[in-house]
C-alpha positions in Angstrom: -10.5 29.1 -25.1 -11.9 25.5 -24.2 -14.3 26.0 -21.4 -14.9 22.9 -19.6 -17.9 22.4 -18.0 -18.4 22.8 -14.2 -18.9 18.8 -13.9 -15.2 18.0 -15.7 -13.8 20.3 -13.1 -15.2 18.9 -10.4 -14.4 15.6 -11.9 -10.4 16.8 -12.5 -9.8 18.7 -9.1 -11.6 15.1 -7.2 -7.7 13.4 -9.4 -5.4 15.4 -7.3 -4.3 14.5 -3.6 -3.0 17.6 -2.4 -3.5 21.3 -2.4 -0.5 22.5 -3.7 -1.6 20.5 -6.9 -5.3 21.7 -6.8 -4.0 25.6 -6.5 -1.2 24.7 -9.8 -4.4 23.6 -11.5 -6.3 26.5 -10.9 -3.7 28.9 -11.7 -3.3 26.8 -14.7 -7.4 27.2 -15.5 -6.3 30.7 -15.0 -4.3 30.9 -17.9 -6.6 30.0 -20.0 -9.1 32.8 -19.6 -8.4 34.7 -22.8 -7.4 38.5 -21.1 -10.3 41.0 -21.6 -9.5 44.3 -23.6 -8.6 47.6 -21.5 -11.6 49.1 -23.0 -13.8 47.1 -21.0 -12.7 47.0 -17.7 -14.8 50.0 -16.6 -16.4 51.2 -13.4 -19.1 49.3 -14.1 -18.0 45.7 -15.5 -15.7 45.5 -12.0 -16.6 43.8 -9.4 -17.1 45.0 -6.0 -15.7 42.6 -3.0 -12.9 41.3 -4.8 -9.3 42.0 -3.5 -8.1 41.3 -6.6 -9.3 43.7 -9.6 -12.1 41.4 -11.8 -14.2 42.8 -14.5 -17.4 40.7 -15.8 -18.9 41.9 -18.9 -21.2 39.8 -20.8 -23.9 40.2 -24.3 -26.6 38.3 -24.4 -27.8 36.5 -28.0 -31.0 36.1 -29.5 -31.8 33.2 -28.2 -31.6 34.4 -24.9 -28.4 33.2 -24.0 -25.5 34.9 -22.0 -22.0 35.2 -23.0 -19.5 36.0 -20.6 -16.2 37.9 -20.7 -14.0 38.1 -17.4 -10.6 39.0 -15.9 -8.4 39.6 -12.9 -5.4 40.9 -12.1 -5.0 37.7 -9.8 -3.8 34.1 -11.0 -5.7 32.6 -8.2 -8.5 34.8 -8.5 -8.4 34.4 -12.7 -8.5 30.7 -12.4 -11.9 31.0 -9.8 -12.9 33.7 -13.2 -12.9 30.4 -15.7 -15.0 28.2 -12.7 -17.6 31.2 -12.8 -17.4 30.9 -16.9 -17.9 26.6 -16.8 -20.7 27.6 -14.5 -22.6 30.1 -16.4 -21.1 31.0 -19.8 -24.6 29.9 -22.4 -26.8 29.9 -19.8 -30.3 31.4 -20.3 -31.8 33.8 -17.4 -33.7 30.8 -15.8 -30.7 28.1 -16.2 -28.3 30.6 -14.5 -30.8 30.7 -11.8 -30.9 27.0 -11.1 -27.4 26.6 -10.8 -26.4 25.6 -7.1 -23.5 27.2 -7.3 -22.5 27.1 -3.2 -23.3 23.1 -3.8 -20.9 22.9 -6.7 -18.2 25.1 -5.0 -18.4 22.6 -2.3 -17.6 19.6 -4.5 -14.7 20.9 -6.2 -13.0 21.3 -2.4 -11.9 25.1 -2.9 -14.2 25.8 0.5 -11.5 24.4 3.1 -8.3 26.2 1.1 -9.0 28.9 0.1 -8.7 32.3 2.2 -12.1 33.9 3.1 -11.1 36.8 0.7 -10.8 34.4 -2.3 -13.8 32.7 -1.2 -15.8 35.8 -1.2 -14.9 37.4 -4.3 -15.5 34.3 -6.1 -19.1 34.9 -4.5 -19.2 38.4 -5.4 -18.6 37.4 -9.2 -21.4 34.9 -8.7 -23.8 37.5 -7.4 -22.9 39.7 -10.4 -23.8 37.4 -12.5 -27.4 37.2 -11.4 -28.1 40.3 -10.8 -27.5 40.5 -14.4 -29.6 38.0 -15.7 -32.7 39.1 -13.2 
């Protein structure tokens, strides 16, 4: 997979008028999160306050660094998976923490179209994410 960062996606959602073509690109961002093996999607790599099923696992390197593996049962909710990754995936502990991740949600325009459950579990993978690098 060929994560783009969180600033070319913010970038490529600002080239599309409508929301019918911002939820096609999604999906299609969706698509591109390679799907996570059965073996890890456990109690304790799902996320709670999703409607759809997501599973975050992650390893961290030597260098400090962590590497993150996710999935969803969802289209819309897998293609909000691979914004979490362009967010996070490489980060160190402290870079994870400096991401402004509401402020970055805001500029890719998903706040006004998207259904507070959508909105919310995207959040709840976010929070996930922290708690395990803390």
């Amino acid at each position: 997979m060929t994560q783009r960062t969180l600033e070319e996606l913010i970038e490529n959602f600002a080239l599309f008028d409508d929301w019918e073509a911002r939820y096609q690109y999604l999906i299609d961002l969706g698509n591109d999160v390679p799907p996570m093996e059965e073996a890890l999607k456990t109690p304790v790599s799902e996320v709670k306050g999703c409607v759809s099923k997501v599973w975050l696992h992650y390893t961290k390197d030597d260098g400090g660094h962590f590497h993150f593996h996710a999935d969803s049962d969802g289209k819309i909710t897998k293609g909000l998976v691979y914004v979490a990754l362009a967010a996070y995936e490489g980060k160190t502990a402290d870079e994870i923490r400096a991401v402004n991740i509401e402020e970055q949600f805001s500029k890719l325009g998903l706040n006004q179209h998207l259904s507070p459950n959508r909105r919310n579990g995207f959040f709840a993978m976010v929070e996930k994410i922290r708690a395990l690098s803390a």
